[in-house]
N, C-alpha and C positions, 0 to 999 in steps of 0.2 A: 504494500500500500504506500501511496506517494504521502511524503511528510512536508510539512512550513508550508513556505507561500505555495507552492506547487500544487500540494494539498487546497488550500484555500480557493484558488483556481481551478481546479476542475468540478465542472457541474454536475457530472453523475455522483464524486462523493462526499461535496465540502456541506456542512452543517453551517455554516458559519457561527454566528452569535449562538448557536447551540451546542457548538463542542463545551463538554461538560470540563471544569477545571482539570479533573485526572486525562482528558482525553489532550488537554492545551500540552499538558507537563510531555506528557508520552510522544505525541505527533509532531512537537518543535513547533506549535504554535505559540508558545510563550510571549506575550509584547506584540504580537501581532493582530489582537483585538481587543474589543474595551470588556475591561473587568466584569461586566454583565455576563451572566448566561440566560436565555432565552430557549424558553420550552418550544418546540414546533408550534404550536396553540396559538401563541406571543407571535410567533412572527407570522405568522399567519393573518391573527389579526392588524399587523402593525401595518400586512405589506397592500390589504384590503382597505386599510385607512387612508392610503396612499393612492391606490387606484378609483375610490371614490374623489379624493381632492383635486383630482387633475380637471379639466376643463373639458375636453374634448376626448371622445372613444376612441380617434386616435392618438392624441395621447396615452390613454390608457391603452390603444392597442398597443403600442412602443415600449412602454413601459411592461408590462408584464411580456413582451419580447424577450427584452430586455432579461430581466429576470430568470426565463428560459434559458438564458445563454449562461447566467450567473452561476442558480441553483437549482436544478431539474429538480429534486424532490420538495422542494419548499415551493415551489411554481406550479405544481399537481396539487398538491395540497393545496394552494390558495383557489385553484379552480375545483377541487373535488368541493369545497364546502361553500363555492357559491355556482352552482352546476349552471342555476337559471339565468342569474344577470352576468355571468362571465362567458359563455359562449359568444354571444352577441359579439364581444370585443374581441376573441382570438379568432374569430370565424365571422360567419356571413350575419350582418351586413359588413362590419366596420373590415374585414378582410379585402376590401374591395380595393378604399381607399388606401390603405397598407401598399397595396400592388399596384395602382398609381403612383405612388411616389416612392416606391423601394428605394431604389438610387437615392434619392434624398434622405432617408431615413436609415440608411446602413448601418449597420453597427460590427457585427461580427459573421465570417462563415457559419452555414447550416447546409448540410446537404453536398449534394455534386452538382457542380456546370459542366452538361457536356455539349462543346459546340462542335458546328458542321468547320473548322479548321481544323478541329483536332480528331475526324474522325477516324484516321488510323490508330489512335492512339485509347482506343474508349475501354479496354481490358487495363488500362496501363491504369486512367484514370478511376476504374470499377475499385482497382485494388488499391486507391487513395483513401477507399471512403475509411470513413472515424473508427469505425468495428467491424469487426469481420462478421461473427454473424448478426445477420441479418432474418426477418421472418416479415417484415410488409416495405414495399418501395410502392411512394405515391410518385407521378410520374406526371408532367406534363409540356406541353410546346410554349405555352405562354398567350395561344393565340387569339383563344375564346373565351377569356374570365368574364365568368359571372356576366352583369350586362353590361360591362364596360368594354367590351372587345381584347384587341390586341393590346398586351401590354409585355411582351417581349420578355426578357431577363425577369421584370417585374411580376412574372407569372410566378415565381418559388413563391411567393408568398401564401398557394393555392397550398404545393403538399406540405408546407410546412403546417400551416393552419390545419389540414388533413388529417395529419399525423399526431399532431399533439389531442386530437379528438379520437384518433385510434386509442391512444394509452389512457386518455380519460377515462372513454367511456367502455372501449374493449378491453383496456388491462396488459396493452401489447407494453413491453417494454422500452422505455425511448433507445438505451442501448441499442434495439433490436429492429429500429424504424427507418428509412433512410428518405429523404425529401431529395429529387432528380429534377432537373431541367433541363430540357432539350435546346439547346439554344441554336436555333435555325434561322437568326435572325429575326425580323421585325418590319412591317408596312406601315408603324403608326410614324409617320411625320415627323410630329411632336417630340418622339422619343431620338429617331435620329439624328436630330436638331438639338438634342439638351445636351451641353455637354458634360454635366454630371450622368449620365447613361451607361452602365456599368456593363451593359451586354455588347454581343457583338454589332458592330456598328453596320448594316447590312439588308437590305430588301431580304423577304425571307425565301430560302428555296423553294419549292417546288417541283412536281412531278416525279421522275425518275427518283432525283437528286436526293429529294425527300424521301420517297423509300427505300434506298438505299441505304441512307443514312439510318430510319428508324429500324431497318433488315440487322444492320451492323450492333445498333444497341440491344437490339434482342437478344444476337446470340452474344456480347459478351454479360448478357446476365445470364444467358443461360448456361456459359461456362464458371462464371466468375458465383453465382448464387442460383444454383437449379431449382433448388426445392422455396423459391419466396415467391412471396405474393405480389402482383404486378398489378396495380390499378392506373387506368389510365383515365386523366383529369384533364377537364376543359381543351379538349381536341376539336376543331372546327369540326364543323357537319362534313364535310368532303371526305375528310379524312380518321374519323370518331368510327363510324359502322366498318369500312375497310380493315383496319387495324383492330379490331375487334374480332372479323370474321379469319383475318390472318392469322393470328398467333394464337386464339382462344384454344385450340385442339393440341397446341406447343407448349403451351407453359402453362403455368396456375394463375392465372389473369381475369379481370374482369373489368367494364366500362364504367365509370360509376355514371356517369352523365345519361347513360340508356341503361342499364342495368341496375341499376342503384336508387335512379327515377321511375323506373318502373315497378321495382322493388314495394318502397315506400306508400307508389299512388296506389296498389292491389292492397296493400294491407290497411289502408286508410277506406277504398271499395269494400273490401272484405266484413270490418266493422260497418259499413254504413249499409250494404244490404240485410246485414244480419239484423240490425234496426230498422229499418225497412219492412222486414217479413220476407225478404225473397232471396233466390240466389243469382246468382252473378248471371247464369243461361240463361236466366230467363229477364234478361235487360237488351232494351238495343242499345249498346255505346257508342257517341259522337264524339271522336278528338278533332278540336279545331289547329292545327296546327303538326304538318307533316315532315318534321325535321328526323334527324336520328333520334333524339329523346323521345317525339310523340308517338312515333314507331314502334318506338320501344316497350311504352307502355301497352300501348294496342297488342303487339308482340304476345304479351304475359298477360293481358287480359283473355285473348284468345286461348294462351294454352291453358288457364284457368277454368275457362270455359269447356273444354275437351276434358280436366280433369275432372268436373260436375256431370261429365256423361254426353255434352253431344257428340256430332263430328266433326271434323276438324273443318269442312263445307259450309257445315252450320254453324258453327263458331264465326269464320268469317263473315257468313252473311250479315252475322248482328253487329257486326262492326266497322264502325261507318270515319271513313276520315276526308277531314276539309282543310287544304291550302289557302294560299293568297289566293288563285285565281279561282276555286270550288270544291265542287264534289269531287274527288279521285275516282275514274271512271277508267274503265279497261281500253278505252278507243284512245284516251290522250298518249302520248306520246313523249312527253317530259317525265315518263316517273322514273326511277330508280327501282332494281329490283326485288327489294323490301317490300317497298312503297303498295309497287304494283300486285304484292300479296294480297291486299285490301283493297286493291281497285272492285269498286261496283260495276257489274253487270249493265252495261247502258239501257239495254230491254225490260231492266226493272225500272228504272225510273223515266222511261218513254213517257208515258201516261201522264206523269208530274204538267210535262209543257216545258217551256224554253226557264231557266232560272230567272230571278228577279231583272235582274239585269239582263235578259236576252242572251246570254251563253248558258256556262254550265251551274247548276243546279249550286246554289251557296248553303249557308251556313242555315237561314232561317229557313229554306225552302224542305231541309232534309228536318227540321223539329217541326214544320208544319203538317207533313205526309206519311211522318212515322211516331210509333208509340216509344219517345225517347224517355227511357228511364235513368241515364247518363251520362252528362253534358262535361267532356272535360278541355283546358285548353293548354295548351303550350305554343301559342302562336305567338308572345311576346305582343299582340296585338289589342291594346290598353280599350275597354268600352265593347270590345266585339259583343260578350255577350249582353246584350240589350235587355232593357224592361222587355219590350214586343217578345224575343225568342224568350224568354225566361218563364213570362207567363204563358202564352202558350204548351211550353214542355209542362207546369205545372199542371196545365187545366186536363193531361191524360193519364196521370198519375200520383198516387197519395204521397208518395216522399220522394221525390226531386231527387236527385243526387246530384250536386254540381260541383267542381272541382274548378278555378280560375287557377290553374297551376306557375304562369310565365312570373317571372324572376326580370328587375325588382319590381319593389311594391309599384311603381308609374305602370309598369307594360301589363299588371293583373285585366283579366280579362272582363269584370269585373268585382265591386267591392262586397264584403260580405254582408254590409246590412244590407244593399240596394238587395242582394239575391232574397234577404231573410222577409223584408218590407213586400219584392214583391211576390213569393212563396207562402206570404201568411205567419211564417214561421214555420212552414212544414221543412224548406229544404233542410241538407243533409249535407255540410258544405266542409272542406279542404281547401284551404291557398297552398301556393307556392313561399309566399312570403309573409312577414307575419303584419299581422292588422290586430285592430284594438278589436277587444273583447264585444259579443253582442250583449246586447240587455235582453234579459228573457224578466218578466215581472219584476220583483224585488232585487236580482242578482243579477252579476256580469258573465257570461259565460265565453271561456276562452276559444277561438277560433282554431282549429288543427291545421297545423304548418306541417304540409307535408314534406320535410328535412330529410336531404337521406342520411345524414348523421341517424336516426332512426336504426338503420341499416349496414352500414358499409363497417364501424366497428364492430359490431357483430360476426357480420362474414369472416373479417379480420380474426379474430377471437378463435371461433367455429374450426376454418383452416389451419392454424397453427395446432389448435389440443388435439384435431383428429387427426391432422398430419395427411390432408388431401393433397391427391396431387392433380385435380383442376376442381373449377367451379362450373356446377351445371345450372342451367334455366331452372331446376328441380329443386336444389340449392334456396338459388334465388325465393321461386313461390314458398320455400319451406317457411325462410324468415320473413316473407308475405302472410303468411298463413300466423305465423306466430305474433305479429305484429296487431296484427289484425284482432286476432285473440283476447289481446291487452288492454281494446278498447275503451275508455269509460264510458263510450256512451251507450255498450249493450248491461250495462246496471244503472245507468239511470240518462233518461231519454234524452234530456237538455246537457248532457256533458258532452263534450271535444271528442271527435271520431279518433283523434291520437292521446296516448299517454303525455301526460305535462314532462317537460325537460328536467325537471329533479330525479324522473322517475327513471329517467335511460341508462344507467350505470349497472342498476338492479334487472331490467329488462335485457339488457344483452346476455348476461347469462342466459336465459330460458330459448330465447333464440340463437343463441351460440349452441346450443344440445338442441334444439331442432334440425337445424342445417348440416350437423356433425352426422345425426341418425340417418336426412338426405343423402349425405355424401358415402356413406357408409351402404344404404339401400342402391345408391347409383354406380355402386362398386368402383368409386374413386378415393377411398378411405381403406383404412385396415378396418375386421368386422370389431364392434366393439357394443356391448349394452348400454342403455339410455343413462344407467349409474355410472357405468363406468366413464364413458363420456362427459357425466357432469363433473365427475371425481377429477378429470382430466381438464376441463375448462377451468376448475376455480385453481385448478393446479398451476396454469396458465399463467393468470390473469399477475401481474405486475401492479400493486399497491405502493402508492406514496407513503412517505415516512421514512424517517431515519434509525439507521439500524440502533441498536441498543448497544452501547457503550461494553 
């Protein structure tokens, strides 16, 4: 063990102001801090009194940064005991601006840079990283944050932010995390023009160049770390489902942005038909918005649907999805071929007539001709869903289910009281982002943010204690399924389709031994019992605190 300043300096083991007197004498810290000793408890609260004082979330995002880089177990600990109001600041929203101004806000390394200059060199750079093992790398280009776009270099602040919410809320150990950036350069302007810009100064590649490049970081993780988990974050649509459909059968990998999203919106479905009275077959589902995300969820709603008993014919039929320019119809000629799994039969909606507009059939034209039981969006397209479609969808069904899922709060599709004012209060509502509480009588009732934080710790968790070696769709609906479960609003009608965020530390256990039994039934796991499994998870999981002296 390192002793004196050295000691004091490293974050995985300095106590600071809590090495006890005998521990100062023994480890050469002598004179190298103040006479105080301070329980973990103390500084806990000291460093909470701190992060409240500051003015702005980003400040306090910087600050408990900060911190992270200081003292990893006294930095877990300040977020394990304020779970609700501290995610906000190391994650989404305030994670946003973070990755706007990284360059500006630099402090110390985290993670790896690996740019398209040094791609000969990315085993050489693999075996730089801080620990050797390794069990989750969050990964990303930088291109597609959150709704801010391109932000280059600036994008680490995604799997760092990722990953401190693996160890939170999964238990992964930071040790054991590794936060990547692809650095392929950059298209935002602004960034190649600052010249505090810390990435490569560069239009970003493209085509070949870029799969090439992404071909090359595959396999040095799959030489350098076989057996770790590979999440890939905020990848453009172009490039998100390709990379996905590439390497998912190669490595232990999964998308969080379509995987993770889909995840999250089925087990948030899941509770709300079961308060409903119905199941999920027997719904027609509208996604307004055709990206890799809304795909994705359609994706796992359909195979959802096949696991309740239909066919997999019939499954599609009930699921209806709408672009910028309409209905997805099997004659257009723009889809992708996802996409084109959910294209409507044009001979079904012949009859309809020309769409509002004179072409193809839109958004209100498919809630006005069909018995739609739920309405979900990821169009980023802010007001789409209207009073007019909203009541309508209401007037052919007792509980609505509507999901405005686009990210941030501006692009929601709509707000959740307009949905609740004009459903009566019957809908059955999910955002993407979070909104203030509705008023139901005398009390506020929280709105369910469909977060894949939910999720993606979990998985995290699940694959490391079974020791899978991929992640299946099966997987995925397992910890849908178990999410879903955890509802409060199937014990009492007026609570949030999602568990409140105090509650997701305790919730990933149960869903880490769901997904573990998954992977185990999908024969991607060693066989193992539901005890043993759990025996195996809490065995896992990695708790803040300082060892005992």
């Amino acid at each position: 063990m390192e002793r004196g300043r050295r000691l004091l300096a490293d974050p995985q083991h300095t106590k600071g102001t809590a090495f006890t007197d005998a521990e100062r004498r023994r480890l050469g810290l002598l004179g190298l801090l103040p006479a105080g000793v301070q329980t973990l408890e103390e500084q806990v609260g000291r460093c909470w009194s701190e992060v409240q004082r500051l003015a702005s979330d980003l400040d306090r995002y910087v600050y408990l940064r900060s911190l992270q880089d200081r003292n990893e177990r006294l930095f877990y600990s300040v977020l394990a005991a304020h779970v609700a109001e501290s995610m906000p600041l190391v994650y989404t929203p305030t994670v946003a601006e973070g990755c706007r101004r990284f360059s500006e806000i630099w402090r110390r390394p985290r993670g790896l840079y690996l740019s398209w200059p040094d791609r000969e060199h990315l085993r050489e750079a693999l075996r730089n990283r801080p620990h050797a093992e390794v069990d989750v790398i969050v990964v990303t280009d930088g291109q597609r944050i959150l709704g801010i776009g391109d932000q280059g270099v600036g994008g680490m602040g995604i799997p760092i932010g990722k990953l401190s919410l693996y160890t939170l809320i999964g238990g992964i150990a930071p040790a054991r995390t590794l936060p990547i950036l692809l650095d392929v350069g950059t298209d935002n302007a602004e960034l190649l023009e600052d010249p505090f810009y810390l990435g490569w100064r560069h239009h970003r590649i493209d085509d070949d160049a870029y799969t090439e490049f992404v071909d090359r970081f595959v396999e040095a993780v799959r030489a350098e770390l076989p057996d770790v988990l590979l999440q890939w974050e905020d990848f453009a649509t172009p490039h998100a489902l390709p990379i996905l459909q590439r390497y998912r059968d190669r490595l232990l990998t999964f998308n969080d942005d379509i995987q993770g999203t889909a995840a999250v919106a089925l087990g948030a479905l899941r509770g709300a038909t079961a308060v409903a009275g119905t199941r999920l077959r027997d719904q027609h589902v509208v996604m307004l918005g055709a990206g890799s995300a809304g795909v994705g969820v359609m994706e796992m709603v359909a195979q959802q649907m096949v696991d309740e008993g239909l066919s997999e014919t019939e499954a599609l039929a009930r699921c209806w999805l709408v672009d910028v320019r309409g209905l997805l119809t099997a004659d257009r000629e723009d889809l992708s071929d996802a996409q084109r799994r959910f294209a409507t039969d044009p001979a079904a909606v012949a009859d309809w007539g020309p769409g509002a507009d004179g072409g193809l059939p839109q958004l209100r034209d498919v809630v006005e001709h069909v018995t739609v039981g739920v309405l979900l969006g990821l169009s980023t397209a802010a007001g789409a869903f209207t009073e007019e479609i909203v009541r309508t969808m209401a007037a052919k069904v007792d509980r609505p289910i509507v999901f405005p899922l686009s990210n941030p709060t501006a692009n929601a599709e709509a707000r959740p009281a307009e949905i609740d004012a004009w459903t009566d209060g019957r809908a059955l509502i999910a955002t993407g982002s979070p909104f203030t509480p509705l008023r139901r009588g005398d009390r506020d009732v929280p709105v369910a943010q469909c977060n894949n934080v939910y999720v993606f710790p979990a998985m995290g968790l699940a694959v490391t204690a079974a020791h899978a070696t991929r992640v299946t769709d099966a997987m995925m609906r397992a910890a849908a399924g178990a999410l879903g479960a955890a509802s409060p609003a199937l014990r009492d009608g007026d609570a949030p389709l999602l568990p409140p965020w105090a509650q997701v530390r305790e919730l990933a256990e149960d869903m880490a031994v769901a997904v573990g039994l998954q992977a185990v039934a999908d024969g991607v796991a060693p066989r193992r019992t539901e005890a043993e499994l759990r025996e195996a998870v809490r065995a896992t999981r990695w708790e803040p605190g300082y060892d005992e002296p």
